[in-house]
PyMOL commands that place a pseudoatom at each C-alpha (Angstrom):
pseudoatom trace, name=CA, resn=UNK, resi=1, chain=A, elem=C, hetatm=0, pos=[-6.222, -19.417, -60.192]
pseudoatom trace, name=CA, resn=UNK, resi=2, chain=A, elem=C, hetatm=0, pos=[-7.356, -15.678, -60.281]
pseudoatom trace, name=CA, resn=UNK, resi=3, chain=A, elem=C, hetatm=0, pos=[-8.010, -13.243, -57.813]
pseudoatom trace, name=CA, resn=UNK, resi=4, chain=A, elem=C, hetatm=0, pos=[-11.876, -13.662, -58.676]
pseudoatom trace, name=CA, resn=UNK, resi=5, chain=A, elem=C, hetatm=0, pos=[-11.527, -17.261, -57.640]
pseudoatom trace, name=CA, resn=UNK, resi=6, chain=A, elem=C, hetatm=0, pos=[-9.359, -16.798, -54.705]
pseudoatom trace, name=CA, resn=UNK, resi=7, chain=A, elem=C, hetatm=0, pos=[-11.677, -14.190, -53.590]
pseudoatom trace, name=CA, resn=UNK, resi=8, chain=A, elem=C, hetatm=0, pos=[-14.536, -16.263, -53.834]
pseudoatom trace, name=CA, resn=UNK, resi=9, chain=A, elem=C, hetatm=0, pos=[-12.951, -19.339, -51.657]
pseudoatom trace, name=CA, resn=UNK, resi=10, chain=A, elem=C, hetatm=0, pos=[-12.105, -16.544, -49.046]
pseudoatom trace, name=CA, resn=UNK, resi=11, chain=A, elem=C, hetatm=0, pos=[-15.826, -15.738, -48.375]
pseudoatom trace, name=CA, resn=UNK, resi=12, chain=A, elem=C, hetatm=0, pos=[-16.575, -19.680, -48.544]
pseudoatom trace, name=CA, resn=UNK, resi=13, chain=A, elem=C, hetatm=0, pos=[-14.100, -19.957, -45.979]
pseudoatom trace, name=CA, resn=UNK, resi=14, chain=A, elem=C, hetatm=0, pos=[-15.675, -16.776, -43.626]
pseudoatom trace, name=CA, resn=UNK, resi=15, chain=A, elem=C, hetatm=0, pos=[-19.126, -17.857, -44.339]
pseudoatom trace, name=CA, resn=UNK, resi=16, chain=A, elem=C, hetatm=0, pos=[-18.470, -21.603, -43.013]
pseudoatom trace, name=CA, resn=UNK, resi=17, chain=A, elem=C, hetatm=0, pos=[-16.752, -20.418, -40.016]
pseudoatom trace, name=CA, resn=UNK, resi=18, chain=A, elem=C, hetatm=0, pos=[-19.872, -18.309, -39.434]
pseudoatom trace, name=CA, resn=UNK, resi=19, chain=A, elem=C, hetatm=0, pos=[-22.063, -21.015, -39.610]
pseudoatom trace, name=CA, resn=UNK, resi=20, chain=A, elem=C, hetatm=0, pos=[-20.426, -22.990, -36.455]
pseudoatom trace, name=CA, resn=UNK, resi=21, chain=A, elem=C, hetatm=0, pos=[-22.616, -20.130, -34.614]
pseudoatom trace, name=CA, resn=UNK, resi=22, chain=A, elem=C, hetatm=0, pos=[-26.078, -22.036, -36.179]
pseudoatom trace, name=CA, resn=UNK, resi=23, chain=A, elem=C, hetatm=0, pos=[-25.262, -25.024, -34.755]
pseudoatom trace, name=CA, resn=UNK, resi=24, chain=A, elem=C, hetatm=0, pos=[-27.498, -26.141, -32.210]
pseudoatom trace, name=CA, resn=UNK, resi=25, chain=A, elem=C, hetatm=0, pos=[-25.857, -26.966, -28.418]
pseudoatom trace, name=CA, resn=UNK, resi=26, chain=A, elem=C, hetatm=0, pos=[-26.085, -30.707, -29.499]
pseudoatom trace, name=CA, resn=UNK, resi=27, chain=A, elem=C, hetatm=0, pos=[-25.245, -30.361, -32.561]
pseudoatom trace, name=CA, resn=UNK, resi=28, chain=A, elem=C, hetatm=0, pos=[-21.603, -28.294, -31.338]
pseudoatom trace, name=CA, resn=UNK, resi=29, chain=A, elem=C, hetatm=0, pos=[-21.138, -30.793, -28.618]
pseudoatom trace, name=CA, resn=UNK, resi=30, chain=A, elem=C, hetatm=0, pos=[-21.307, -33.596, -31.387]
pseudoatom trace, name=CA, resn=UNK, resi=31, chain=A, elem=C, hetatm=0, pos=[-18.522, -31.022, -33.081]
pseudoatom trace, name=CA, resn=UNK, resi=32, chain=A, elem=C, hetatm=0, pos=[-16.771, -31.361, -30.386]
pseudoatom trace, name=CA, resn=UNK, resi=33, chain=A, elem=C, hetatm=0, pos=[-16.359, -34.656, -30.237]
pseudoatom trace, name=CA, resn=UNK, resi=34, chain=A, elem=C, hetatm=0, pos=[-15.509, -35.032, -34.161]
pseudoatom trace, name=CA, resn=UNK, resi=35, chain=A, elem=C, hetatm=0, pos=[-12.310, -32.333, -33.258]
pseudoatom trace, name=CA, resn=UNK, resi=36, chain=A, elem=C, hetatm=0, pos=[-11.323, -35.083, -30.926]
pseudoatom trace, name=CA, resn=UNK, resi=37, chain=A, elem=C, hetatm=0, pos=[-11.403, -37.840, -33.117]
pseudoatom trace, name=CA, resn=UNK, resi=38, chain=A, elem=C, hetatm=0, pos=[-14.439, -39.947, -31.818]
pseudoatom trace, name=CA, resn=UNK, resi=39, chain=A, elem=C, hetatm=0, pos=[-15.768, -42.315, -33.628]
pseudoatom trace, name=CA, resn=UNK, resi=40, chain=A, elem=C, hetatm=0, pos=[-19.876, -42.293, -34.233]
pseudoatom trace, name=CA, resn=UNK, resi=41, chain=A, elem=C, hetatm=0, pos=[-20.155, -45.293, -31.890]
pseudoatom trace, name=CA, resn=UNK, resi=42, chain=A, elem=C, hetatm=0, pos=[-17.706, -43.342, -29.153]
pseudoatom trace, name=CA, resn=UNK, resi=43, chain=A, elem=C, hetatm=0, pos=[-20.014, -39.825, -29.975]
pseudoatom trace, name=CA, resn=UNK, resi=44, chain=A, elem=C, hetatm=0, pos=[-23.314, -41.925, -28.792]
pseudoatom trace, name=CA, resn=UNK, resi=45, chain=A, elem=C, hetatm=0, pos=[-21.745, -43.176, -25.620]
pseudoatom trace, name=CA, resn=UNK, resi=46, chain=A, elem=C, hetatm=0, pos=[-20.403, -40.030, -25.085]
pseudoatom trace, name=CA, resn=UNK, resi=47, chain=A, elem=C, hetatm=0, pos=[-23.939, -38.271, -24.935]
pseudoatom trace, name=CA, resn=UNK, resi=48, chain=A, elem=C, hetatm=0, pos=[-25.956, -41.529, -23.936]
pseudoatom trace, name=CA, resn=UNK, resi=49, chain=A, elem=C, hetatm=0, pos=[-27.844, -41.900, -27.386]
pseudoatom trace, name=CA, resn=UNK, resi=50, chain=A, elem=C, hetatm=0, pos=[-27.604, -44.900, -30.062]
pseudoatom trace, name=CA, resn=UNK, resi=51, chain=A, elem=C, hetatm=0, pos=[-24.877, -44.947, -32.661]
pseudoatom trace, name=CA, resn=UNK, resi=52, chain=A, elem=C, hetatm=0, pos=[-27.279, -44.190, -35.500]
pseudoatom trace, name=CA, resn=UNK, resi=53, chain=A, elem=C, hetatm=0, pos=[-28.324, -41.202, -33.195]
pseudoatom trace, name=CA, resn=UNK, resi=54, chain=A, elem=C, hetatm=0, pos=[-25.029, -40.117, -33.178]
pseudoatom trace, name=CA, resn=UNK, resi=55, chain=A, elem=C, hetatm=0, pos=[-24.629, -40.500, -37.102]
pseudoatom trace, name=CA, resn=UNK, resi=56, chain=A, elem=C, hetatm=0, pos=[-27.842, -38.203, -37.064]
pseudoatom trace, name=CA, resn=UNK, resi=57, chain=A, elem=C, hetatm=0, pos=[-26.417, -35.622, -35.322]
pseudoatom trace, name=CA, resn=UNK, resi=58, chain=A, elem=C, hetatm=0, pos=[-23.215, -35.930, -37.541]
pseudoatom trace, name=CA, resn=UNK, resi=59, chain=A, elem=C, hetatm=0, pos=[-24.860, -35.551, -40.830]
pseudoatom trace, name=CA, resn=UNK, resi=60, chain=A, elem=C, hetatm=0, pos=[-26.726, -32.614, -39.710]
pseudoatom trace, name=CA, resn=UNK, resi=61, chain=A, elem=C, hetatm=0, pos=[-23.308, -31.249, -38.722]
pseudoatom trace, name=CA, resn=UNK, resi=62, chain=A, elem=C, hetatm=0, pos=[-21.834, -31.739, -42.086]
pseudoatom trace, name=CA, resn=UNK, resi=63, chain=A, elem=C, hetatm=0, pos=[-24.493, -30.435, -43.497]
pseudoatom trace, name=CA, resn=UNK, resi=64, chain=A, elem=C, hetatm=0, pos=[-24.649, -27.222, -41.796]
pseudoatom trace, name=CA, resn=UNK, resi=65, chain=A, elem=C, hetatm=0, pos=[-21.220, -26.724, -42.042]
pseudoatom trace, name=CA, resn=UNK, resi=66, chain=A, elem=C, hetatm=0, pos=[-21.360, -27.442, -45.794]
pseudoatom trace, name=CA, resn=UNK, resi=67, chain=A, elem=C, hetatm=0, pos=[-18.584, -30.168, -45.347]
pseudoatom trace, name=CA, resn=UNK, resi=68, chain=A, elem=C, hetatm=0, pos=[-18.449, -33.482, -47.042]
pseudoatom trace, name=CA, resn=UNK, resi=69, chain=A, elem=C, hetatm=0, pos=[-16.252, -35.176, -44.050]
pseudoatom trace, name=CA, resn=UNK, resi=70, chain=A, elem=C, hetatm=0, pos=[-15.489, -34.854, -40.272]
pseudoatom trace, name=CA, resn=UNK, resi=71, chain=A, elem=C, hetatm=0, pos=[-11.848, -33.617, -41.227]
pseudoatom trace, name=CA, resn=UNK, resi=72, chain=A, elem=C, hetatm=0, pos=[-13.423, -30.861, -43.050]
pseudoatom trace, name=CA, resn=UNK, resi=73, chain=A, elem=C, hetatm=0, pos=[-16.111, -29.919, -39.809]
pseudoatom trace, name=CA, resn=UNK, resi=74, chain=A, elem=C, hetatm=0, pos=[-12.894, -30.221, -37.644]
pseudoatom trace, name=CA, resn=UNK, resi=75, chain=A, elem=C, hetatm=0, pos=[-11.112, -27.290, -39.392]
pseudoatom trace, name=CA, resn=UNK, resi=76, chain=A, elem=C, hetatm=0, pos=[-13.542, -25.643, -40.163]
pseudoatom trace, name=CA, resn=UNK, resi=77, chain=A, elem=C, hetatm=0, pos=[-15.059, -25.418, -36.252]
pseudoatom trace, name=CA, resn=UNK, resi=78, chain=A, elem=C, hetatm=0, pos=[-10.330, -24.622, -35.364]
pseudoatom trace, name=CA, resn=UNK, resi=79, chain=A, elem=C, hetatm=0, pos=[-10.390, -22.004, -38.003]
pseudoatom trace, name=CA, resn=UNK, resi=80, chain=A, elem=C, hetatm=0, pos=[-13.411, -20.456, -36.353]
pseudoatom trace, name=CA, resn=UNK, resi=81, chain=A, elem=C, hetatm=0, pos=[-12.275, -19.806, -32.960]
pseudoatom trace, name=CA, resn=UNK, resi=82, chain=A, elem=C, hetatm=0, pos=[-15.370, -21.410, -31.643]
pseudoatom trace, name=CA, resn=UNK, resi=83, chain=A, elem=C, hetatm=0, pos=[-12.479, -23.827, -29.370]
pseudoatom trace, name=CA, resn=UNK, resi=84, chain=A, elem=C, hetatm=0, pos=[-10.895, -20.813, -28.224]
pseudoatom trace, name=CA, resn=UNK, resi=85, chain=A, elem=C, hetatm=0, pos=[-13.880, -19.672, -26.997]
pseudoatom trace, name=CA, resn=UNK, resi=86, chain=A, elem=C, hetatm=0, pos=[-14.995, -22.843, -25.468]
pseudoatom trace, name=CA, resn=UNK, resi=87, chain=A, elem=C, hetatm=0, pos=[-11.685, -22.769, -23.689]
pseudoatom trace, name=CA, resn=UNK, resi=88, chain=A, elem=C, hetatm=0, pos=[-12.043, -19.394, -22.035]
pseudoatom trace, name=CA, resn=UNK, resi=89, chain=A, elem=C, hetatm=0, pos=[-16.064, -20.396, -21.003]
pseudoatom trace, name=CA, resn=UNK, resi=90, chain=A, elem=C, hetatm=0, pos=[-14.410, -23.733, -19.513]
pseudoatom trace, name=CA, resn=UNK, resi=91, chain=A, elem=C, hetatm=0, pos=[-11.776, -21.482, -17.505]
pseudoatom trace, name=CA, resn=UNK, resi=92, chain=A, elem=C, hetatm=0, pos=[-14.677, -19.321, -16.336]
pseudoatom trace, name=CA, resn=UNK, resi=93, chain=A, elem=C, hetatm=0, pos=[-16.479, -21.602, -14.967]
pseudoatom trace, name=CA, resn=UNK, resi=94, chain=A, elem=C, hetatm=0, pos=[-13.951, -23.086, -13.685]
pseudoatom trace, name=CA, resn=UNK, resi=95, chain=A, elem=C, hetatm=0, pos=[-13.213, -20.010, -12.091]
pseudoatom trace, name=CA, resn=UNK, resi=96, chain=A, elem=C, hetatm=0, pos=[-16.647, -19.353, -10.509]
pseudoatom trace, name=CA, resn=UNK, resi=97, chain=A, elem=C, hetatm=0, pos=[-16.759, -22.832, -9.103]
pseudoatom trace, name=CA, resn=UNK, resi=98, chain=A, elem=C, hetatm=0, pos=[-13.357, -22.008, -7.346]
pseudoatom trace, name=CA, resn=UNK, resi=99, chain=A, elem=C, hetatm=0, pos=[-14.887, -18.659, -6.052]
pseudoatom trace, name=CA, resn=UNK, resi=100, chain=A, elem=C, hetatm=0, pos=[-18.203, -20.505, -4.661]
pseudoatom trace, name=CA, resn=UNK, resi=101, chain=A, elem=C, hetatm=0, pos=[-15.234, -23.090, -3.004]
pseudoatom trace, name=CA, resn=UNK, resi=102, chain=A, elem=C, hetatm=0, pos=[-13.357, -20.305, -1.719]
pseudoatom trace, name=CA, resn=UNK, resi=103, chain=A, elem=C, hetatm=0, pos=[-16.177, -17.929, -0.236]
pseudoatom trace, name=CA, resn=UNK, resi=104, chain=A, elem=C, hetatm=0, pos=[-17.706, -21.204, 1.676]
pseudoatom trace, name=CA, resn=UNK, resi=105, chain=A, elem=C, hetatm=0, pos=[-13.954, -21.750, 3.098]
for i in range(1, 105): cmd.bond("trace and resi %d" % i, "trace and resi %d" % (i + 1))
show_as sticks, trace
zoom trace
């Protein structure tokens, strides 16, 4: 392959993990859910909607993301850092709820 081509895959890659930012709140929780291996039925209980719901909200994922399959949308949302920085919101609010405990004590 040449550099031209490598090059080019490079930006593909940066521009897809820039597009995890367009998702929609639903649409990142349903990306969520694909990371962790849920299956459509499993993503509509999850956020109390029908299965074919839940395949709605999939396909738009895919789509966004410019994927063809949930593997793809699951390294694509890793590679962005979007989990690390659901991980650090998680700890903060986790940490705000232990302040709120804490000052009522």
């Amino acid at each position: 392959m040449s550099l031209e081509g490598r090059a080019g895959k490079g930006k593909q890659a940066e521009s897809r993990k820039d597009l995890v930012g367009l998702l929609t709140p639903r649409e990142l929780q349903v990306l969520r859910l694909i990371v962790e291996g849920k299956s459509n039925k499993e993503i509509g209980t999850e956020l109390v909607v029908s299965t074919n719901m839940a395949k709605l909200h999939v396909s738009h994922v895919l789509q966004k993301l410019e994927v063809t399959t949930r593997t793809q949308a699951a390294v694509v949302y890793i590679r962005s850092g979007w989990n690390n920085r659901d991980v650090m919101a998680d700890d903060a609010n986790t940490e705000s709820t232990d302040d709120e405990t804490t000052k009522g004590a």
